[in-house]
N, C-alpha and C positions, 0 to 999 in steps of 0.2 A: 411369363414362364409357362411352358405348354409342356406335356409329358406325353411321351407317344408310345404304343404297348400295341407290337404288331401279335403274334400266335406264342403260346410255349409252347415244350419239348412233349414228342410223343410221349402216350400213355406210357410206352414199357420201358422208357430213359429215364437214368439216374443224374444227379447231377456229374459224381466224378463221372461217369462215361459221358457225360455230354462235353467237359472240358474238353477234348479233344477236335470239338466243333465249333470252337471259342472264334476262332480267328475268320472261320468262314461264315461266323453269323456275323462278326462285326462290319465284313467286306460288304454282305448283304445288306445291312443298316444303312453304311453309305454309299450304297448303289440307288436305294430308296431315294435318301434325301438330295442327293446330286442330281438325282434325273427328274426328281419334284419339285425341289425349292430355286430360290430363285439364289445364286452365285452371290456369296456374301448377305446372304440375307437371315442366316443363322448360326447358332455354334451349339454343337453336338455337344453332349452335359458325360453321358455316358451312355453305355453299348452294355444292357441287361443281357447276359450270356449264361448264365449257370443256373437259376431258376426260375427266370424268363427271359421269352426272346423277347426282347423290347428295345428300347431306348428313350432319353433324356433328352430336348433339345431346347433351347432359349431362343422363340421365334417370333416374329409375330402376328397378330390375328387373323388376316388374310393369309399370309404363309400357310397356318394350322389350318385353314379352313383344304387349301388344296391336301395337305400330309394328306387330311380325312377321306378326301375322293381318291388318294393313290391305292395303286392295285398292292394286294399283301396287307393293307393298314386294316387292322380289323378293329382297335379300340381306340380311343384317342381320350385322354383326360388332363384336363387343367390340373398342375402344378398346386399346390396347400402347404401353407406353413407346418409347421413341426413344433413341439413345444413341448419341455420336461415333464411331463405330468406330478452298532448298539450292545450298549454294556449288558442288556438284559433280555433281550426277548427269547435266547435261547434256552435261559431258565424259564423262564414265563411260556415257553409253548412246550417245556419240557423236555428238550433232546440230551442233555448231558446226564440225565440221569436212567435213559429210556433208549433212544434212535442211535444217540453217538456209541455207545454200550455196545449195542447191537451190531453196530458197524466197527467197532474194534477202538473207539473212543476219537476224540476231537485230534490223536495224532493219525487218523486213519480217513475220518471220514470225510466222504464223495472223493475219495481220490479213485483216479483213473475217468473219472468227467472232465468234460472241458464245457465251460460256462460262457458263452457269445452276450456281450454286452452294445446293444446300439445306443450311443448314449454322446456327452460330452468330451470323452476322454476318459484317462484313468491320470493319477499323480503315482509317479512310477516311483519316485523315493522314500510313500507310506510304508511306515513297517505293516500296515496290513498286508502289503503285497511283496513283504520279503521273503526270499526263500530260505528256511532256514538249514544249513549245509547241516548240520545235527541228526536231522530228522528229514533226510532228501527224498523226494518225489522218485519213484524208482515206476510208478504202473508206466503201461502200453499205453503208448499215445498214437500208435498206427494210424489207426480212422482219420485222425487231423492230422491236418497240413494246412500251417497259416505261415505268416509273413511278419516279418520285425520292421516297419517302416518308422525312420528317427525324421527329424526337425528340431528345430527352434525348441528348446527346453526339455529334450527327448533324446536324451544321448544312445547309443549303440547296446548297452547293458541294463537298457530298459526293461528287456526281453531278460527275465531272470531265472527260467523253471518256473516259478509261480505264475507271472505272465508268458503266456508262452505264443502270442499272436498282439501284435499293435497294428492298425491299419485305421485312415482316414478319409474321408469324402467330402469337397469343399466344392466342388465345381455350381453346385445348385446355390449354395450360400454367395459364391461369389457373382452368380448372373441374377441373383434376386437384389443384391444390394451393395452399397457399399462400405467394403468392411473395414474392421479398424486394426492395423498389423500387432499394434500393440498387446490386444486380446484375440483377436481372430485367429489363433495361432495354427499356421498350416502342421501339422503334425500331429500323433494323438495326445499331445499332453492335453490335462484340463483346467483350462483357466476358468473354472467354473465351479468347481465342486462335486456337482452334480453326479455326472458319469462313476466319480468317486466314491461317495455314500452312497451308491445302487450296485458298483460290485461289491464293495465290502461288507455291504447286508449278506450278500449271498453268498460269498465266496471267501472272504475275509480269515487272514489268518485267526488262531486260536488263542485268547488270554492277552490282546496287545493293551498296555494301558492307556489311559481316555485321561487326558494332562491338557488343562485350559486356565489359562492366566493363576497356572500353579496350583490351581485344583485339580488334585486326584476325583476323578467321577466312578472308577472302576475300569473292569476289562473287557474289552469288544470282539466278541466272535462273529463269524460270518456262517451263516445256518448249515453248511459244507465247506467247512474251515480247508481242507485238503484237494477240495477240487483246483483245475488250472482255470484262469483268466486268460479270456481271447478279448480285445477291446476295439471297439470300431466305431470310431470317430465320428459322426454325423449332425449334430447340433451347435453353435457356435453362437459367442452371446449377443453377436448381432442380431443372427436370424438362423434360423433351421428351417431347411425345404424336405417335401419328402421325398424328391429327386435324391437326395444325397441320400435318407434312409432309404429307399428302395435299395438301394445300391449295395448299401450298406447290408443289409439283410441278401438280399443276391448271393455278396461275396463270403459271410456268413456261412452260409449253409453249405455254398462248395467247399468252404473250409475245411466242414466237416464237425461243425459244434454240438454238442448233445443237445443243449440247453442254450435257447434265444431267450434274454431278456428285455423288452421293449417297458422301458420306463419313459417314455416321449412317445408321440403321436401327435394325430393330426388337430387342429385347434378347431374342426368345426366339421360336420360328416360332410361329404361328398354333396355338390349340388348335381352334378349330370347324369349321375348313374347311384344304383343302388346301394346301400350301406355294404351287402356283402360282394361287389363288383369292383369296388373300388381297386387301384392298384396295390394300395397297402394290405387291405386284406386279400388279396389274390398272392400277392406275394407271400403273406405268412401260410396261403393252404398250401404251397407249393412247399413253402418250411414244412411244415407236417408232414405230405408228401414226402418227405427226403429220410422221415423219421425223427424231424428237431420236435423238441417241444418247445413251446412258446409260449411265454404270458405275458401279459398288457396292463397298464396301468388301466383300472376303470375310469380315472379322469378326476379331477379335483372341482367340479361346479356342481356338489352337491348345497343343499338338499331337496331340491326340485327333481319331480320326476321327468325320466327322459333325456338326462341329462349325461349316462353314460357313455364312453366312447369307447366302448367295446361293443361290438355285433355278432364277431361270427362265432360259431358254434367250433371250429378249428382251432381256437385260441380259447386259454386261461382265461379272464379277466379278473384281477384283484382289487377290491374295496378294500379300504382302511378304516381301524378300528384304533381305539385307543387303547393301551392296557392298564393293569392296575398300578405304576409305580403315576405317582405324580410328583411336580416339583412347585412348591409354595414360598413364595417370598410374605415379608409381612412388615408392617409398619406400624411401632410401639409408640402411643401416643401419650402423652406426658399426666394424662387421667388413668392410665392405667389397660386402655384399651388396646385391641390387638386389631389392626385392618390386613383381612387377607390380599394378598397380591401376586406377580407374577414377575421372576425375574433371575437367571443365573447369577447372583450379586454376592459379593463378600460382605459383612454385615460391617456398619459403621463401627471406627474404634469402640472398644468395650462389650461390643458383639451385646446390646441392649442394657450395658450397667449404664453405660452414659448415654446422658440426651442431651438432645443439641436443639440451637431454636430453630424452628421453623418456618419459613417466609413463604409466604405467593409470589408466585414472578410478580405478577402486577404491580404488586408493592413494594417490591424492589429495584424500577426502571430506574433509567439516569432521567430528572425530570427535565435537564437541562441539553441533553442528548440529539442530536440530529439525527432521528432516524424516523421510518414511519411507523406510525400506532395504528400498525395492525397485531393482530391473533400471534403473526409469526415472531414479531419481537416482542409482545407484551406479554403472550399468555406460553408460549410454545418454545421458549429457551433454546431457540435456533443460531441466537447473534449475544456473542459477550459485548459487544459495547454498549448491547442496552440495558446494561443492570450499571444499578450500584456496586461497586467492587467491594466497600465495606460494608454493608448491608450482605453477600449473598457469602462473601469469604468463612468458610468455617461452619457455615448454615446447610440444613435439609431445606432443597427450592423445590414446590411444587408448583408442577408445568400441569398447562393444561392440553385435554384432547381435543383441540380447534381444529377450524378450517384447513390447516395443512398439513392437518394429518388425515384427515377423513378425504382431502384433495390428491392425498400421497406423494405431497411436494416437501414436506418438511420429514424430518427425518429424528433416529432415535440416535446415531454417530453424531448428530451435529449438536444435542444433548449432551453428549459426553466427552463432544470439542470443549463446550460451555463449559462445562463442569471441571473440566481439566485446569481451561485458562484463567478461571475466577477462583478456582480453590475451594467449590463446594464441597460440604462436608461427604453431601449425597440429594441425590435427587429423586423425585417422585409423579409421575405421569399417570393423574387422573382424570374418569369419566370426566366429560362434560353434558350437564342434560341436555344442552341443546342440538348434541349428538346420539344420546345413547349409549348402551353399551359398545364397549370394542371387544376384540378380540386381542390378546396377550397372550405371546408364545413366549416360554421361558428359554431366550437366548443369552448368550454371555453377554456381560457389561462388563466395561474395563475397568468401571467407575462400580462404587458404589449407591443404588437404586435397587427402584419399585414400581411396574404397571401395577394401578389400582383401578380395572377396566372396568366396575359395576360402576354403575352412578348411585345407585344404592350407598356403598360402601365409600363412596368420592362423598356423599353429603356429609356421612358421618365425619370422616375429617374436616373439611369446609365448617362444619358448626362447631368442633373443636377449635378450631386456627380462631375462627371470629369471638367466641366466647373468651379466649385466653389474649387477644390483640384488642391495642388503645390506639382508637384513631380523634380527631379532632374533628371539628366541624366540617371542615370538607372531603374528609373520609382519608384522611391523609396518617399511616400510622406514625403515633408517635413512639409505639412502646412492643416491642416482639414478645410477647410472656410465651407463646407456645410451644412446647419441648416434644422434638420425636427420636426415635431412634431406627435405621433399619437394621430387620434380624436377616441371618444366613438366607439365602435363596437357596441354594447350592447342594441343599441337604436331601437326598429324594424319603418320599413315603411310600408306603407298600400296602398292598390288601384292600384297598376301594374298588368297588363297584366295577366288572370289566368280565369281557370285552366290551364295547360302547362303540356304537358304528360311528365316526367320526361325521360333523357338518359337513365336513367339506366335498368328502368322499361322492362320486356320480352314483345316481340312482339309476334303475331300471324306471320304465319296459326298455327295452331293446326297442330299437324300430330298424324300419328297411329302406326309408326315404328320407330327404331333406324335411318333409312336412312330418315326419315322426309318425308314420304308419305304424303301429305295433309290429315284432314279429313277433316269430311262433320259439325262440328261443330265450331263455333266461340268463337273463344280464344286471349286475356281476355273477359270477359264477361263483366265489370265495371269497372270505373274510380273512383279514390277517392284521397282523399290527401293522402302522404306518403314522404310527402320532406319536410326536415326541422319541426321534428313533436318534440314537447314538451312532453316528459312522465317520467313515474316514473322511477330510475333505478337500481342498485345493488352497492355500495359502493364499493364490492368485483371487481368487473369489471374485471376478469380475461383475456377478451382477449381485452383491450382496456385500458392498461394502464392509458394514457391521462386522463381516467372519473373514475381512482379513486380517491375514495372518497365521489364522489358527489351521492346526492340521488335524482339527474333529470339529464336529456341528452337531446339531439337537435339531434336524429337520420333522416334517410333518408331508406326508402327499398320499397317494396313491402309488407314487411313484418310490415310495418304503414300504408298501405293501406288496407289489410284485416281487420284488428277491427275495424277501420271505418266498415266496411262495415255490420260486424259481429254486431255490435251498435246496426245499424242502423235493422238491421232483428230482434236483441230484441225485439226494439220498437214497428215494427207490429207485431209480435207473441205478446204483449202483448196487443196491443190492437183486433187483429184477432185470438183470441187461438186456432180457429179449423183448420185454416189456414197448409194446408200443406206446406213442403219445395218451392215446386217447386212456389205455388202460392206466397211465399213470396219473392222466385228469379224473378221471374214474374214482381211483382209490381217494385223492383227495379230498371228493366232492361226498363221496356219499360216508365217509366217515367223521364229516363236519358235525358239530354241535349249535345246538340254535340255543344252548342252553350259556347262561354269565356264571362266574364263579361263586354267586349268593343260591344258582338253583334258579334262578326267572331266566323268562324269556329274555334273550340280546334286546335293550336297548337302544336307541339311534338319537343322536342328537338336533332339534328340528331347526328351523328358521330362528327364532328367538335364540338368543344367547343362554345358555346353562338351560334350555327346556329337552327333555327326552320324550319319546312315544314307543310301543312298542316297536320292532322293528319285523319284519316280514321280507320275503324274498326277495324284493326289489330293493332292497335294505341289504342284505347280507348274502346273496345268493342263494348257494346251500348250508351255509354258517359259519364258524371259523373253524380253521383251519387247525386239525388234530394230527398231529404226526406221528404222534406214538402208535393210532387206530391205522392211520393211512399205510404203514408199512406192513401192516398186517390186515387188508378190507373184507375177507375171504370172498365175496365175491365183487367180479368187474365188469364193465360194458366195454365194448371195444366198436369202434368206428375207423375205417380206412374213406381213402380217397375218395374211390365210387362213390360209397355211400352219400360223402358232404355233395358231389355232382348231382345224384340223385334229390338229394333234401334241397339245393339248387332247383334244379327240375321239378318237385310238386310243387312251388309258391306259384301259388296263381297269375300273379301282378309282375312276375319276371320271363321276360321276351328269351324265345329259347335260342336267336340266333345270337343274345349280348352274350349267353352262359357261354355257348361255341366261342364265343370271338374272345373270351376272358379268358379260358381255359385249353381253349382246343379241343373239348369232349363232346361232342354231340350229346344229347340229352337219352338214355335208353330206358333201362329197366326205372319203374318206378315206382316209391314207396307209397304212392296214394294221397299222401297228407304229411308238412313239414315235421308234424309233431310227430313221425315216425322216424325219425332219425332216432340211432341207438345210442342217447346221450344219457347221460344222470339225472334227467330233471326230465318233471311233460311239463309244456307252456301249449297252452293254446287261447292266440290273443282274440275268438272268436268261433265260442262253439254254439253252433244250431243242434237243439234237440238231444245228438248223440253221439259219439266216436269211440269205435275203441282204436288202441295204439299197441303197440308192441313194444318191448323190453326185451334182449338177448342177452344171459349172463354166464359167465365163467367162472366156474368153482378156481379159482388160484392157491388155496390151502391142498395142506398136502394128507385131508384126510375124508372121504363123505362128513354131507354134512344137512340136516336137514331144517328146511325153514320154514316159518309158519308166515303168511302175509299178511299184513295190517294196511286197510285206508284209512285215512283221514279224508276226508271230500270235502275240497271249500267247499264255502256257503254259496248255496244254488244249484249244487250238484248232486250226486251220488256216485261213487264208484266200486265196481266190483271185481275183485279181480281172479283170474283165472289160470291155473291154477291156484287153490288157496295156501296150499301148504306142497314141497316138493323136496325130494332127497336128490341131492346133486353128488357125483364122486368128479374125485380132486381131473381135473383139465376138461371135466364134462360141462355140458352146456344146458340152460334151462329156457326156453320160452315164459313168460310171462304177460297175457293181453290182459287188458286196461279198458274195462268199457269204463266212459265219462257219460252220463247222462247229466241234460238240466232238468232239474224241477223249478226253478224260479227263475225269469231273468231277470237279474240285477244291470247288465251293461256295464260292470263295476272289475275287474281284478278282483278276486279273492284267490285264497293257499290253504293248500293242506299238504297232505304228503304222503307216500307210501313207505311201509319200513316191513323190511323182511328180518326176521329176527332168527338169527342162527341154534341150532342144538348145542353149538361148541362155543357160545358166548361173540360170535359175528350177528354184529347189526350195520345190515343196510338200507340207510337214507336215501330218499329221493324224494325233491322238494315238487309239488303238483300250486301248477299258478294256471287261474284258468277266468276269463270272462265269460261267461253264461247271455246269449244276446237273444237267443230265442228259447222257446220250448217245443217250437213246431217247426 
């Protein structure tokens, strides 16, 4: 699969005015490839026509090589996979008592946005996304114009006032592979989940209840319960190309979306061209261009640095954090002890008055059994025919964490096939040392169970089980004395420790190459929740067995930290509608807090299981994410177009004819240095001696307002800034230079920050990350 990306639309064309050119660039497309390729030697994917002129084609190597020499071809990039990157967080981040208020309460708020999801799909039959005839959508929806495309599990009334755009993109999925009709469903429905708990984070109707194997969990709002759902299909559980999302974001933005969500991206940065060159990120500046706002999952392969997948400075990027509810399972052992554990479980009869005995798999095999002794039948409760049936019937079985689970061939459904067909009381999945800890997400069980992922806490029962069991001389028991019980899972806690930057979550630096060159931009840009998130989900659940059926899930990503985030910029686009992208990244970024709810610095979770360090910008961006402060920042930075061509234009190490051939811009005025882009944050991944930078801000309060400036200067610097202190009146503008000096080189990343502290109780954050390489 090859992706071919000839020029975009002049500078002073919009998307809607360029529809009218739709047909004459697609003619162009295949005048290109007819009079280039060779007759049947490939199939056109799609014809990029609204925010780029480009196209898609399925060729091969030699084919791509002439596109490359053909007249008009100005870029050419290889095709990349795609990949996916709640009852409470809108109390936890405060909106119902604070934003929704403000905005006329949860039956009001982000209506009149329409929210673009590139995603899996949506399941259009969630009461998330019912419309309720009660309380009917009545705002202007002018600016949009989308499309109700139906299929396969996608009837005609899918399209309800709440969703009010469905549309799909398979043609990349189908030239990359072969798919399976079953799940691969051409249509927007989601046989996945996915696409489903990323709009109903952000968009999700108000108070719907969260009901799983007849638990009540509570009620799930979407962070702008009242905005409209636009869904556009692009990922599928075979495979997702980013031909299809290009595509998808394309059609998107001509639609007319306020708000892009990109909870999926690319699986790996770009090999042939630069992180910010690439066609996905080219496509989302042209989203910005149009006025969309956009945010990006940071990526899920934390917690190594460099590991984010977000780069450019025209996009959100969101990190996930945990919050303070947690959910504890536990395992009452018949001494009296309590093992903490991990598991949405209903608690054995008697809910801890009774205990039941407790067995090892091991020591409950058929000795007489044909099967093989390995891990998966002996230790890991994969296969009922290798137990004794009246040895495990009525009994708590503890399985162990082996080979096929650390292999991720054996599985926790096939557990609970086990447990079904034998009649376990309940079951119990612990460390093994010769693994380590695991990792245990508190998912539903159908059965009743316990992950017990420390090995720490796996010994403590192993020396109970063996202390209270009678075996014989060849280690064979005779006698089960061990009594456990499991408690409730199910029941959540409140008030620990949070926010907590999640493991898993991608770290900064940002880079600008395959070899991870730093740039001069900071990446993630925001903290949000994304662990342990309550949303809507797909029955279908095709690649997560375990959660079919259910129409709620308990996920964990990055990819539950972007809608948060995405919510959350509803909200001020609807109360700020003139409000450009940037000034609405703006507000959210510099009213972030680096501060946990104990008063410390944000914590981060590291490589080791259950260890924290503090955490820092590359950790959390600008911090988490404050909505109550964000709707009110009193002042903002603002970045247009130019400007990101320009910040283009001063990287050193970027060829100024690939910017031309990306963009169509020639390279003119320039800013001097990237780190002069007018963003919320200074990065600079390499400073000599000395720089100052610039800052432009706009008073958005509607009254003067005067601010005194504060540095903080990582270690190895000094900074001073100029103006110290200035009175701004309401849509006036202040300059603010930034000399950075080194006095030490460290060659290291260090942070500090600048905060301008308002007369009228505004404080503005901006997070300073800087390596120090010389002094001279």
């Amino acid at each position: 699969m090859v992706m071919f990306y000839l020029v975009n639309k002049e500078e002073d064309s919009t998307p809607k005015a360029y529809k009218v050119h739709a047909n004459k660039l697609v003619d162009s497309h295949d005048q290109v490839l007819e009079s280039t390729l060779d007759k049947g030697s490939y199939n056109k994917l799609y014809s990029f026509k609204h925010v780029l002129n480009g196209f898609a084609v399925h060729t091969t190597p030699s084919q791509a090589k002439k596109l490359q020499l053909a007249q008009g071809v100005k870029l050419v990039e290889r095709d990349r996979r795609a990949k996916s990157m709640t009852t409470y967080t809108p109390e936890f981040l405060g909106l119902p008592q604070t934003v929704w208020t403000q905005e006329g309460g949860d039956r009001n708020a982000g209506d009149g946005i329409v929210m673009g999801f590139v995603d899996t799909g949506i399941n259009p039959f969630h009461p998330s996304f019912a419309y309720d005839i009660l309380n009917p959508l009545t705002s202007n929806l002018s600016h949009f114009s989308g499309a109700c495309e139906t299929g396969p599990l996608f009837p005609p009334f899918s399209c309800n006032g709440k969703i009010v755009s469905t549309r799909f993109f398979i043609a990349g999925a189908q030239a990359a592979a072969s798919l399976n009709a079953t799940i691969d469903i051409p249509s927007p429905a989601d046989a996945v989940g996915h696409g489903s708990h990323v709009a109903s984070i952000a968009a999700g109707n108000a108070g719907v209840p969260v009901t799983v194997n007849g638990f009540y969990y509570g009620r799930a709002s979407g962070m702008a319960p009242r905005a409209r759902v636009a869904v556009y299909k692009a990922v599928y559980p075979t495979v997702g190309t980013l031909a299809d999302v290009v595509a998808a974001i394309d059609q998107a933005v001509a639609d007319g979306v306020d708000i892009l969500t990109l909870s999926i991206g690319p699986e790996e940065p770009p090999q042939d061209t630069v992180t910010f060159l690439s066609i996905f990120d080219i496509a989302m500046l042209f989203a910005r261009r149009a006025g969309v706002f956009v945010v990006q999952a940071a990526g899920n392969s934390g917690p190594g640095p460099s590991t984010v997948l977000s780069y450019s400075p025209w996009v959100v990027g969101a990190a996930a954090s945990r919050t303070d509810r947690r959910y504890a399972a536990s395992l009452l052992l018949g001494n009296g002890l309590n093992v903490s554990g991990v598991g949405l479980s209903a608690p054995t009869f008697g809910n801890g008055s009774l205990l039941y005995r407790l067995v090892l798999a091991k020591d409950a095999i058929n000795l007489s059994g044909a099967f093989p002794r390995t891990s998966e039948y002996v230790e890991e409760c994969q296969h009922p025919e290798a137990f004794d049936p009246n040895v495990v019937r009525g009994s708590i079985v503890l399985c162990s964490f082996s080979a096929g689970f650390y292999n991720e061939t054996s599985t926790l459904t096939a557990i609970f096939d086990t447990a079904r067909v034998l009649g376990f009381m309940g079951f119990v999945l612990v460390a093994n040392p010769s693994y380590g800890d695991f990792i245990g997400q508190p998912i539903p069980f159908s059965v009743s169970g316990a992950l017990i992922p420390k090995v720490a806490d796996a010994k403590i029962v192993s020396q109970y089980y063996e202390q209270q069991t009678l075996r014989d001389a060849r280690g064979i028991v005779r006698q089960f004395n061990a009594r456990a019980a499991i408690q409730d899972g199910r029941v959540a806690s409140f008030g620990v420790q949070a926010p907590i930057v999640s493991r898993f979550s991608s770290r900064g630096p940002s880079f600008i190459d395959i070899n991870r060159n730093p740039s001069d931009v900071l990446k993630p840009d925001i903290l949000a929740p994304g662990n342990e998130i309550w949303a809507a989900w797909s029955p279908l659940s095709a690649l997560n067995p375990i959660l079919t059926g259910y129409n709620f899930a308990l996920l964990s990503g990055s990819s539950m930290a972007a809608p948060h985030v995405a919510g959350i910029a509803a909200l001020i686009k609807q109360k700020y509608p003139s409000w450009n992208p940037s000034m609405i990244a703006s507000a959210i970024s510099t009213t972030a807090t680096k501060f946990d709810n104990n008063g410390g610095i944000i914590m981060a979770e590291g490589f080791n299981i259950g260890s924290l360090y503090s955490s820092n910008n590359f950790d959390f961006g600008a911090g988490f994410v404050n909505p109550t402060h964000a709707m009110d920042p009193g002042l903002v930075l603002s970045s247009e177009f130019e400007d990101y061509i320009s910040f283009l234009c001063s990287m050193p190490f970027i060829d100024r004819f690939a910017i031309k051939a990306a963009t169509r811009v020639w390279c003119g005025q320039s800013i001097g240095h990237p780190a002069n882009l007018n963003i919320p944050s200074v990065t600079i991944s390499a400073l000599r001696r000395s720089l100052t930078v610039r800052r432009s801000f706009k008073n958005v309060a509607t009254k003067p307002e005067t601010y005194v400036s504060l540095a903080i200067p990582p270690n190895g610097t000094t900074i001073t800034l100029r103006p110290p202190w200035f009175t701004i009146a309401p849509e006036g503008t202040q300059d603010l230079d930034i000399e950075i000096n080194v006095i030490k080189s460290t060659n290291e990343f260090t942070f500090g920050e600048i905060i301008l502290t308002g007369s009228l109780n505004h404080i503005v954050r901006m997070p300073v990350t800087i390596r120090p390489v010389s002094i001279v």
